[in-house]
C-alpha positions in Angstrom: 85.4 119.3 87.7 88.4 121.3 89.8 90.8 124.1 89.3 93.6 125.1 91.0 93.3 128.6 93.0 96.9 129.1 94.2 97.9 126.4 96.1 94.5 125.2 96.7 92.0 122.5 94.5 88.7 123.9 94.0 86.0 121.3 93.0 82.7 121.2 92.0 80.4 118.4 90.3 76.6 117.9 90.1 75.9 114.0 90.1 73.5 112.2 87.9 72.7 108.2 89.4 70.7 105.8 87.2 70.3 102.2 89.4 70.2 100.1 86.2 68.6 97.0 87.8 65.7 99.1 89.0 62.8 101.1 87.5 63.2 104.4 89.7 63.9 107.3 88.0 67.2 109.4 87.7 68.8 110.5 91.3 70.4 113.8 91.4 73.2 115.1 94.0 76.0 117.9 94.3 79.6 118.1 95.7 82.0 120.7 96.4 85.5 120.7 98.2 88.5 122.3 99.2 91.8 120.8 99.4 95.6 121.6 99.4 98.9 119.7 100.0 100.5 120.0 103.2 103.7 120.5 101.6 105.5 122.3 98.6 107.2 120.9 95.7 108.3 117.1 96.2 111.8 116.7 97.4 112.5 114.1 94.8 113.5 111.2 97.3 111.6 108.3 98.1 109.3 109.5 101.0 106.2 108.0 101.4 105.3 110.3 105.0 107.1 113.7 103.8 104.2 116.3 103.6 103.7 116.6 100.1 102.3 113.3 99.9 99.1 114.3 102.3 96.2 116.2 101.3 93.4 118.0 104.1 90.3 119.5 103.0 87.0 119.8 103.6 83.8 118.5 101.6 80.6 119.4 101.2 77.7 116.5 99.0 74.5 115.5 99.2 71.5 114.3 97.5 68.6 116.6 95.8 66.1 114.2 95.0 64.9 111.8 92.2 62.8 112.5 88.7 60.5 110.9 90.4 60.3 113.2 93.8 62.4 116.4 94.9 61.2 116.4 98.6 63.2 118.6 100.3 62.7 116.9 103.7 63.8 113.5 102.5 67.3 115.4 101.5 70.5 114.4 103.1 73.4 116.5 103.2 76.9 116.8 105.1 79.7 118.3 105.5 83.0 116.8 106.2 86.8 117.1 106.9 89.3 115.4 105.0 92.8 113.8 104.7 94.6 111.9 101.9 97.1 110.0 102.0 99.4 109.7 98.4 100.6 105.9 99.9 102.6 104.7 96.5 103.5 106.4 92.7 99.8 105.5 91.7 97.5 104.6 95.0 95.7 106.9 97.5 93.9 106.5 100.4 91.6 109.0 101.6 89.2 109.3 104.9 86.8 111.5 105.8 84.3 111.8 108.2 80.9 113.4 107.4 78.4 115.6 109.7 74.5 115.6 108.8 73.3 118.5 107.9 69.6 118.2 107.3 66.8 116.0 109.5 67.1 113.4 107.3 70.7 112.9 107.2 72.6 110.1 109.3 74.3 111.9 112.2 77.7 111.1 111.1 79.0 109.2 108.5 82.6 107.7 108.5 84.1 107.5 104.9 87.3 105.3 103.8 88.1 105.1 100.1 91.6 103.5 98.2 92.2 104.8 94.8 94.6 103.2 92.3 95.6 104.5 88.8 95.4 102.5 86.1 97.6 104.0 82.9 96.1 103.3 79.9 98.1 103.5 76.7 101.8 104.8 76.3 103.7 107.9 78.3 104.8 110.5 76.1 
């Protein structure tokens, strides 16, 4: 879930993980983030490194627990700056790289994910 506050995305989701090939129980975990483009409105030419085609934010997630156990030691949670990069009409890449909040988190986490959009069905 997101909305848009100004110039600035607002999101928010709780997370609900069911490892189908295993009998443990329902995992639980929440995100939140902030993000904005570096630029304004796209110039309309071809530009794949103008401004309005990076994003920088920052991230917060973690995990809560299981149905099976909410042990608030065993928690991990982080924190972490973020950049997006809009690389063609329907792919992004995006890095980030996490901080540990909590004893049980990883120090730091480095995070690298490519997105690509499928469209399904016909433009109107």
């Amino acid at each position: 879930m997101s909305s848009a506050v100004g110039d600035w995305n607002v999101s928010e989701n709780f997370i609900v993980e069911k490892n189908l090939s295993e009998d443990e129980g329902f995992e639980f975990g929440d995100s939140a983030g902030l993000s904005r483009h570096l630029g304004g409105l796209a110039s309309g030419a071809t530009c794949r490194l103008c401004a309005e085609n990076f994003v920088v934010g920052v991230e917060a997630y973690g995990g809560l627990g299981s149905s099976e156990a909410f042990d608030g030691a065993e928690q991990r949670h982080y924190v972490a700056p973020v950049i997006a990069w809009r690389v063609a009409e329907r792919s992004t890449l995006k890095a980030s790289v996490g901080f540990g909040l909590t004893e049980a988190s990883d120090h730091v986490l480095f995070r690298v994910g490519y997105a690509y959009e499928m469209p399904i069905g016909r433009r109107w």
